[in-house]
C-alpha positions as CSV (number, residue, x, y, z in Angstrom):
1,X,100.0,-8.0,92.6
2,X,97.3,-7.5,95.5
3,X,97.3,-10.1,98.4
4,X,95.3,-13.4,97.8
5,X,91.7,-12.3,99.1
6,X,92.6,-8.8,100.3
7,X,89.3,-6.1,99.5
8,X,86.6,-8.8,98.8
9,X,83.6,-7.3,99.6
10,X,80.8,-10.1,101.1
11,X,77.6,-9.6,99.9
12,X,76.0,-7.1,102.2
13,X,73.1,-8.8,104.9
14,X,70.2,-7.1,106.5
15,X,70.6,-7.8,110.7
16,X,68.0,-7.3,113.3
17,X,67.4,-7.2,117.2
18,X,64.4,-7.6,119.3
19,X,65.1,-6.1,123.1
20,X,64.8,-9.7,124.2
21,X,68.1,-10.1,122.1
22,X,70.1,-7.7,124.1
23,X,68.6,-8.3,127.5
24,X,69.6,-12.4,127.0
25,X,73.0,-10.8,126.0
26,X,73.4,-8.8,128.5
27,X,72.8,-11.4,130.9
28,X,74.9,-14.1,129.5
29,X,78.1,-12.0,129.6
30,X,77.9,-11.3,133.0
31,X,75.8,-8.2,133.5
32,X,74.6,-8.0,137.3
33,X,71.5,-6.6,139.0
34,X,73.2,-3.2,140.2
35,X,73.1,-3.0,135.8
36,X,69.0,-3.0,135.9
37,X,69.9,-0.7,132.5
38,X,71.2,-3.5,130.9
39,X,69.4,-6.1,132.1
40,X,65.5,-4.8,132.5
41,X,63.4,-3.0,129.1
42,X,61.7,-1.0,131.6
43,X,64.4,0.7,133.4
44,X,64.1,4.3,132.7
45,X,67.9,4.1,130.7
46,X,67.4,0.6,129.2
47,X,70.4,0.6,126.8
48,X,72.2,-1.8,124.6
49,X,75.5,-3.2,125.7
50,X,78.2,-1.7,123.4
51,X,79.8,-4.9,122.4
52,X,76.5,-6.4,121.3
53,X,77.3,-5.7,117.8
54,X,79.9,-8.0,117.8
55,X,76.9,-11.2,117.5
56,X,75.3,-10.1,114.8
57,X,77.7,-11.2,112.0
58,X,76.3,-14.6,113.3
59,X,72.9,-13.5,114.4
60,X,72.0,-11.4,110.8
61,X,68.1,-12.0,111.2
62,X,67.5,-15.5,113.0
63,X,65.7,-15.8,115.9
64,X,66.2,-19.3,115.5
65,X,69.1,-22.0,115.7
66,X,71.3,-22.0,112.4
67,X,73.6,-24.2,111.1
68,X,76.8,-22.8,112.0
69,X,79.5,-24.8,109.7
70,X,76.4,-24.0,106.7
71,X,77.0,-20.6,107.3
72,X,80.1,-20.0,107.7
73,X,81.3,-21.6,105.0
74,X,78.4,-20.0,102.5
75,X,80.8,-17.5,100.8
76,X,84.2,-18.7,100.0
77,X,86.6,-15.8,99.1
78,X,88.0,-15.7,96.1
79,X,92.2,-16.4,95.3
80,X,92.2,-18.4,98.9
81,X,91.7,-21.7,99.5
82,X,88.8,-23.5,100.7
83,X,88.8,-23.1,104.6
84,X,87.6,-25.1,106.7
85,X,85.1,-23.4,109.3
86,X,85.1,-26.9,111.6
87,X,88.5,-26.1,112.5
88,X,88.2,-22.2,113.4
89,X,88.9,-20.3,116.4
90,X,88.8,-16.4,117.3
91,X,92.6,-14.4,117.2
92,X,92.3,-10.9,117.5
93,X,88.9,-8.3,117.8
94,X,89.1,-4.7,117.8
95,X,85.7,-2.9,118.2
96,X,85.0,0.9,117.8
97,X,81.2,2.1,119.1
98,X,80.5,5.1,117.0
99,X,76.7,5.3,117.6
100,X,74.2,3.5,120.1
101,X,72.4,1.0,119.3
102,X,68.7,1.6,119.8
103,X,67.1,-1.0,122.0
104,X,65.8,-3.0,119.0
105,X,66.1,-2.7,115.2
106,X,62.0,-2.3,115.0
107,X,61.4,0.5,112.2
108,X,64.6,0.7,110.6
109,X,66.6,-1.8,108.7
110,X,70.1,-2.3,109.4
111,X,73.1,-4.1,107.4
112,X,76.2,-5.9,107.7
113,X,78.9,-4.6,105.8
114,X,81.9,-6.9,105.4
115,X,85.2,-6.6,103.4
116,X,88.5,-9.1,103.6
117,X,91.6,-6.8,104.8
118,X,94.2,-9.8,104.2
119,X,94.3,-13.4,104.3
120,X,97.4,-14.6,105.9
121,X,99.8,-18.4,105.3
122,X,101.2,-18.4,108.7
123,X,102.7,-22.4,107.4
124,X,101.8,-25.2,109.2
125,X,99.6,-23.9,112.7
126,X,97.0,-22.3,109.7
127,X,95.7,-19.6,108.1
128,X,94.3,-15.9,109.3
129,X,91.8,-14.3,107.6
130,X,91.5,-11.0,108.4
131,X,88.1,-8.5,108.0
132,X,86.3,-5.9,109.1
133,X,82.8,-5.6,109.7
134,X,80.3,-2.6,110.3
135,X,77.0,-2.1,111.6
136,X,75.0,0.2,109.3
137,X,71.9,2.4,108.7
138,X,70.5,1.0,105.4
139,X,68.5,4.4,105.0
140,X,71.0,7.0,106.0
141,X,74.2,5.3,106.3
142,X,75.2,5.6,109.4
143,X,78.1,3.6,110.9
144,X,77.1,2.5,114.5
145,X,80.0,0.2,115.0
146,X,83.2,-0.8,113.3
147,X,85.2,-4.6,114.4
148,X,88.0,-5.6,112.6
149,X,88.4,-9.3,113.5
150,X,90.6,-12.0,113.0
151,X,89.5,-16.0,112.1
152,X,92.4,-18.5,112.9
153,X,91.7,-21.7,110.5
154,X,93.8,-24.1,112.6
155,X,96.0,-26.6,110.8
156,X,95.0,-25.2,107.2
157,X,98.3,-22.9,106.1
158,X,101.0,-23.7,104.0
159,X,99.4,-23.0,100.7
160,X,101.7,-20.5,99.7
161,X,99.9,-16.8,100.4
162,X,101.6,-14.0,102.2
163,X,103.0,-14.3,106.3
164,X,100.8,-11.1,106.9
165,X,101.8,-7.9,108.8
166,X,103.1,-7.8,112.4
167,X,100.3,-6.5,115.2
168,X,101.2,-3.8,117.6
169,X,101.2,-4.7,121.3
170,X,99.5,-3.2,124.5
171,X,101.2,-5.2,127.4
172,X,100.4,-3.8,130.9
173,X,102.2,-0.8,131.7
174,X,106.3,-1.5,132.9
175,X,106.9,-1.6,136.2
176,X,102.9,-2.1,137.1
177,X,102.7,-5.7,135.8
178,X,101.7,-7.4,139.8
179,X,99.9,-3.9,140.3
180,X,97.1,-3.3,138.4
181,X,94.5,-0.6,138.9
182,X,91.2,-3.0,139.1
183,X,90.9,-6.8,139.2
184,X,87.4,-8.9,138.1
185,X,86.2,-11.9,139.2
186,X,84.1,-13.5,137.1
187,X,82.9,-17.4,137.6
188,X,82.1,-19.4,134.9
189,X,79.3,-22.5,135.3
190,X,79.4,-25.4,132.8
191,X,76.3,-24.6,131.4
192,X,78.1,-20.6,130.3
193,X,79.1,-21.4,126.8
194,X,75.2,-23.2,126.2
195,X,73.9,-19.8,127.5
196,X,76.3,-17.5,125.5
197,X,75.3,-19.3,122.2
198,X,71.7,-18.4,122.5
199,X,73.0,-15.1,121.0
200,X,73.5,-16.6,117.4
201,X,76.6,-17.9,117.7
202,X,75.8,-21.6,116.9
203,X,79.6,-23.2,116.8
204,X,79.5,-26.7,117.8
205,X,82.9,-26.1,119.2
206,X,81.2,-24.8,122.6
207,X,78.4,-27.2,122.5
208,X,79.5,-31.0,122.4
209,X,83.2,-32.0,123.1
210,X,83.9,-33.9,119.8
211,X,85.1,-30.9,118.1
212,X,87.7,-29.8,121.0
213,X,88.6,-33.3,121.2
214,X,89.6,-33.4,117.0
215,X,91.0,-29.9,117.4
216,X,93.7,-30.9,120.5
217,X,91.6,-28.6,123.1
218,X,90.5,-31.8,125.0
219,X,86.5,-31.3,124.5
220,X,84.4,-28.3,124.5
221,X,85.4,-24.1,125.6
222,X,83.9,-21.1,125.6
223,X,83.5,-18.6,123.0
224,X,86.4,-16.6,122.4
225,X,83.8,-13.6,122.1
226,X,82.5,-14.7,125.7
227,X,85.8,-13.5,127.3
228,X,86.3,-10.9,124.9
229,X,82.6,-9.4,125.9
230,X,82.8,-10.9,129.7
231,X,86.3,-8.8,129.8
232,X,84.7,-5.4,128.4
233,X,81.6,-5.8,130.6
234,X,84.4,-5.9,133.6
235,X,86.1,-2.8,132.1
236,X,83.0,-0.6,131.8
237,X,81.5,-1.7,135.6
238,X,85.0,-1.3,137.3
239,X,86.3,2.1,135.2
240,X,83.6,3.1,133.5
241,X,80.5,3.3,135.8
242,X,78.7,0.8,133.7
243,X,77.8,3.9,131.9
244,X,77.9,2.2,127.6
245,X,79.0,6.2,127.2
246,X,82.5,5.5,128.6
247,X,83.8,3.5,126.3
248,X,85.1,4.0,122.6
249,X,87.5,1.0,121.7
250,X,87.8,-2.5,123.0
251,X,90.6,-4.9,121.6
252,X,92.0,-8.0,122.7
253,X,93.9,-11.0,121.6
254,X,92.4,-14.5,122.2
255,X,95.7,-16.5,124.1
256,X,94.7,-19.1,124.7
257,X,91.4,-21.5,125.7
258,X,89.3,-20.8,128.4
259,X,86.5,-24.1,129.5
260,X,83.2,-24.2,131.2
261,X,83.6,-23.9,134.8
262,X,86.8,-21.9,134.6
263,X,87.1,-18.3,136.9
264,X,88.2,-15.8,134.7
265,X,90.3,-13.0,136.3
266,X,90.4,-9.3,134.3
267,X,93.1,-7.2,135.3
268,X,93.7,-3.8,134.3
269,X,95.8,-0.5,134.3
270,X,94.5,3.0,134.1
271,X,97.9,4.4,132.1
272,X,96.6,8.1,132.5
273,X,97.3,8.6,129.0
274,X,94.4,10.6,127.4
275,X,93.8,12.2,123.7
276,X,92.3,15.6,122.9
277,X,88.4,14.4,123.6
278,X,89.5,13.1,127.3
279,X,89.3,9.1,126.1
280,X,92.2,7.2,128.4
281,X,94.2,4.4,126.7
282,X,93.3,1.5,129.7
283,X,95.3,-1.9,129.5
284,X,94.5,-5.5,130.5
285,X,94.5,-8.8,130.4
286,X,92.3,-11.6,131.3
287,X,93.7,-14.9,132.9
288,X,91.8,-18.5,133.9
289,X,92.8,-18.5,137.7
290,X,95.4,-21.1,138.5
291,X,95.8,-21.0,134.4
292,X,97.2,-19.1,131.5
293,X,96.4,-16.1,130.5
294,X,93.3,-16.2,127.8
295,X,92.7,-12.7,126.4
296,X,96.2,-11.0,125.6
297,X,97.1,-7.4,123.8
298,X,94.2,-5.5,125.7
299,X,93.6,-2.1,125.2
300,X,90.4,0.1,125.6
301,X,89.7,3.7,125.2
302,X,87.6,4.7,128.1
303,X,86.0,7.7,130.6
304,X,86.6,6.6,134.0
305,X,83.9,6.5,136.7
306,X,83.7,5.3,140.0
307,X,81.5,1.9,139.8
308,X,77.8,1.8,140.4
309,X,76.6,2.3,143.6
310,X,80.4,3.6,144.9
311,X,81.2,7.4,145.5
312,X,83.6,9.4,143.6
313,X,85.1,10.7,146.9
C-alpha cells in the first residue's frame, strides 16, 4: 500500500517576475553594494540571485499582498489529514539551479510544478509533509530549478501515517568544528522579516507576534527561508565570488528560531572534496550569536573564488 499522500501531483500554476522582484530580493537577503549585479537592472551583468526560485511557490503571479493561510491551505492532499497552515514552520530545503533565471519572466510563461514525496506522523511534535517543487518552461520544458522542501505542521501528528525515512547529515568536517574556512556576519534589524515578506511570502507568523505567541516561539521570527537565502548569499560572496555560476546545490536544515534583531553568524568548511565537473561539497552552519544554532545539515556544491574586490594571490 503506497504512503498516505505520497505522488499527489498539485495542480500545476503559472509564476512570474518583474526585475523589480529580484532586485527587492536581492536586497532583502543581504546583498551589498560591491553586488551592483544583483542589486542594479543596469549593471552590465544584472543577474538573478540563484535562490530566488525558492519565493515563487508563494509569489506564483501576485504583485500584490495574498492571504497566506487562504493559500496555503487551498489544496488539501488527499489520504492525509486536514493541516493546519497557522501552525507551520520550515524543516529542511534542498535547492538544485539547473538553468538561470532570466532577469524577468516578460515573453515566456513559466510553471510551478509540485508533487508530495511523503507525508510523515512523527506523533505528538506534528506532521512533515514532504515535496518537491520545480521551476519550468511552459513552452519547452525546461527545468531551471529543482527544491525539495520540507513543511513541519507543529502539534498536528499522531494520526496514524508512517514515521518517514531518516535524512543524511552534513556536519562540519571532524577535527575542523572551532576552525572553519570562512565566517559571515550578518545583522538583522527588527523591521528584516517585514522586508523579506515583500517577496510573497505573506505568513503572519513574521508579521505580528500573536502567532509566535500561540505557537510557544514567544511572538514573531524570521522566515526560515530568510536564513536559508541570507546563509547561501554568504556562501556565494565568501567562496564563490558572488559569481550565481559557482554554485549548484544549497541545503540546509531549519534548527531552530531565529527573531528580528538577531546577528546571524554563517560558518563554513571548504572540505576539498570535488566530483568529476570540479563542484566542491562546502559545509556549514548558521548560528544566532550568543544563541543556538538556526540552520543545521548544510551542505552546498560550489566553485570557489576569492570574494569581490579581493585577489586570488
Amino acid at each position: 500500500m503506497p504512503d498516505p499522500g505520497a505522488g499527489y501531483q498539485y495542480p500545476s500554476a503559472e509564476v512570474s517576475w518583474l526585475k523589480r522582484d529580484v532586485l527587492l530580493f536581492a536586497a532583502s537577503i543581504g546583498c551589498t553594494a560591491d553586488e551592483l549585479h544583483f542589486l542594479y537592472e543596469l549593471n552590465p551583468d544584472f543577474a538573478v540571485f540563484p535562490t530566488y526560485p525558492i519565493i515563487l511557490p508563494f509569489k506564483k503571479t501576485t504583485q500584490e499582498v495574498i492571504d497566506f493561510y487562504a493559500a496555503q491551505e487551498s489544496n488539501p492532499i488527499p489520504g492525509v489529514p486536514k493541516l493546519d497552515a497557522r501552525r507551520v514552520v520550515d524543516g529542511q530545503r534542498k535547492m538544485e539551479f539547473l538553468k538561470p533565471l532570466p532577469p524577468t519572466s516578460e515573453g515566456k510563461t513559466f510553471e510551478l510544478r509540485s508533487k508530495v514525496i511523503g507525508v510523515y506522523d512523527k506523533g505528538k511534535p506534528g506532521t512533515v509533509v514532504e515535496t518537491e517543487q520545480t521551476i519550468v518552461d511552459k513552452s519547452t520544458g525546461e527545468v531551471y530549478s529543482r527544491a525539495v522542501g520540507q513543511g513541519f505542521f507543529v502539534g498536528q501528528g499522531g494520526w496514524g501515517g508512517p514515521k518517514g525515512p531518516a535524512t543524511q547529515s552534513y556536519p562540519p568536517p571532524q577535527g575542523r568544528e572551532k576552525s572553519p574556512d570562512v565566517t559571515h556576519v550578518n545583522q538583522l534589524t527588527p523591521e528584516s522579516a517585514l522586508l523579506y515578506r515583500l517577496n510573497g511570502d505573506y505568513n503572519p507568523l513574521h508579521a505580528t507576534p500573536e502567532p509566535g505567541v500561540k505557537m510557544g516561539f514567544g511572538g514573531a521570527i524570521m522566515h526560515g527561508l530568510y536564513s536559508w537565502n541570507s546563509a547561501a548569499h554568504a556562501l556565494l560572496k565568501e567562496l564563490g565570488g558572488s559569481d550565481p555560476a559557482n554554485i549548484k546545490e544549497f541545503q540546509a536544515r531549519f534548527a531552530s528560531p531565529v527573531k528580528p534583531g538577531d546577528k546571524l553568524i554563517t560558518e563554513a568548511w571548504r572540505t576539498g572534496e570535488k566530483d568529476k565537473d570540479g563542484w566542491e561539497e562546502i559545509r556549514f552552519i548558521c548560528r544566532v550569536e550568543g544563541g543556538k544554532v538556526c540552520l543545521s545539515n548544510g551542505r552546498a556544491l560550489m566553485k570557489c573564488s576569492p570574494p569581490v574586490g579581493k585577489s586570488k594571490l
